[in-house]
C-alpha positions, 0 to 999 in steps of 0.5 A: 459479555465475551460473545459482545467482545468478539462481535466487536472485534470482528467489526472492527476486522471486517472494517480495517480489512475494508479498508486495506482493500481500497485502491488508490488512484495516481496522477501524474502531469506528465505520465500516462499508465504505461509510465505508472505501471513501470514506475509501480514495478520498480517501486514494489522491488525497492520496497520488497528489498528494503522490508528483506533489509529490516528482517521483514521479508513478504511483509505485505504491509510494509511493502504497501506503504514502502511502494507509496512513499516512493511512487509519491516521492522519488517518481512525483505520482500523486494520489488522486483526491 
């Protein structure tokens, strides 16, 4: 029964991190990938410094969702469906 529990645990490793590998793809209606890029780029420092702030400096996982949320909504770059 343990050697069921690991199995199961590494599945479910192995999908959360096939997961976590995806990409996901911008637009913009007025932005070209030069402009993304740029935009990325501030967006990824803002957010390194506010995980620092919350006393979770090189958390990558906040760091990913901080950048999203503000490509999304503080430079209007939707994800593509």
């Amino acid at each position: 029964m343990k050697d069921f529990g690991k199995v199961v645990f590494v599945m479910i490793f192995l999908f959360i991190a096939t997961i976590g590998c995806a990409r996901t793809l911008y637009t913009h209606p007025t932005k070209n990938q030069q402009d993304f890029e740029r935009d990325r780029y501030k967006c990824r420092l803002i957010a390194e410094q506010s995980a620092a702030n919350w006393g979770s400096p090189g958390n990558v996982f906040m760091i990913v969702e901080e950048t999203k949320r503000c490509l999304e909504f503080q430079y209007e770059w939707q994800p593509e469906k």
